[in-house]
C-alpha positions in Angstrom: 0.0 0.0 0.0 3.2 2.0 0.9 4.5 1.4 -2.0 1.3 2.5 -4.3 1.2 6.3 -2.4 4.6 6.7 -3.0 4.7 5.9 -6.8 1.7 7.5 -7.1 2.9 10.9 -5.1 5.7 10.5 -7.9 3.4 10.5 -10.4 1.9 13.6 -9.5 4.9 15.2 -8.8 6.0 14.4 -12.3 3.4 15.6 -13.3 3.1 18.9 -12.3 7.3 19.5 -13.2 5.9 18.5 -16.9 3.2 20.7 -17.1 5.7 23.8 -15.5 8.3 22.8 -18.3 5.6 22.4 -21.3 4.5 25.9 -19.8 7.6 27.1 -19.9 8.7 25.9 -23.7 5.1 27.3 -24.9 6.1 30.8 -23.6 9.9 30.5 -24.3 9.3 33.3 -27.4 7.6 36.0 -25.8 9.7 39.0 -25.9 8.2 40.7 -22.9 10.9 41.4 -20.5 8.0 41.0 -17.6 7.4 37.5 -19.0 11.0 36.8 -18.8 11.6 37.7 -15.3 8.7 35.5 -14.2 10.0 32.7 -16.6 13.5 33.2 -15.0 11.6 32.8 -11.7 9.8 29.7 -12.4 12.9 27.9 -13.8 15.2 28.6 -10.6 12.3 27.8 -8.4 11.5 24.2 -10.3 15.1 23.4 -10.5 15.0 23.9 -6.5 11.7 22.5 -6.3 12.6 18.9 -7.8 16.3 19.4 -5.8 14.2 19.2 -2.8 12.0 16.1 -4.0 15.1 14.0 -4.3 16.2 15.2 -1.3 13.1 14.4 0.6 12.7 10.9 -1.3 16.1 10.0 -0.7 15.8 11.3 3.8 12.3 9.6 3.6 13.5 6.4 2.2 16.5 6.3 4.1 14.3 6.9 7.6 11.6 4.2 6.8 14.2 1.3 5.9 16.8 2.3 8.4 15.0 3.3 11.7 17.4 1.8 13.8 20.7 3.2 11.8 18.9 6.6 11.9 18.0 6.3 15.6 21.3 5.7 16.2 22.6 8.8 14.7 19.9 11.3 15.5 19.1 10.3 18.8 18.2 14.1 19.5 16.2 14.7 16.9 14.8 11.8 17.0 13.2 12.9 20.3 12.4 15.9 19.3 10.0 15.0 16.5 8.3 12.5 18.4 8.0 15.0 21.4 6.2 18.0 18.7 4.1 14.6 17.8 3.1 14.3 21.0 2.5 18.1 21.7 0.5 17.9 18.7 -2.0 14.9 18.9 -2.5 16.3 23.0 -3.4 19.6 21.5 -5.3 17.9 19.0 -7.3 16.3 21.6 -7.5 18.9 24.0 -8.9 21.5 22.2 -12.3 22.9 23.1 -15.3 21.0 21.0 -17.8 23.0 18.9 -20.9 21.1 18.3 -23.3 22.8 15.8 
């Protein structure tokens, strides 16, 4: 199931890069130097955008195959995440209840 959200999430992901560089190609002859800023824009922020993808994909993959290896060298921030979890879900459950 794991496996299907993350190939999917891919998917999508490619998606959306495609579309940004199809966009980008369709406009790549308008002379308007307002259209070239923005296109400047949207090329730096896709190249960081699919830089940070990899990166994610690679931390994420490496942290759900690896718990114990990353436990081991992250003990800290291991604690911390699952102690803004915790602060989370308890103020999650703590808030006050609106019924309508």
């Amino acid at each position: 199931m794991r496996h299907i959200a993350k190939k999917r999430a891919a998917d999508d992901f490619s998606d959306l890069t495609d579309g940004v560089e199809d966009l980008l190609q369709r406009i790549a002859d308008v002379d308007s130097p307002e259209v070239k800023k923005i296109r400047a824009k949207v090329q730096v922020a896709l190249t960081a955008a699919k830089s940070a993808w990899q990166d994610t994909t690679r931390y994420a993959n490496r942290t759900l195959h690896r718990p114990g290896e990353y436990l081991r060298e992250s003990p800290w921030k291991t604690v911390g995440i699952a102690a803004l979890l915790g602060i989370g879900v308890g103020a999650l459950l703590l808030r006050p209840r609106t019924d309508s």
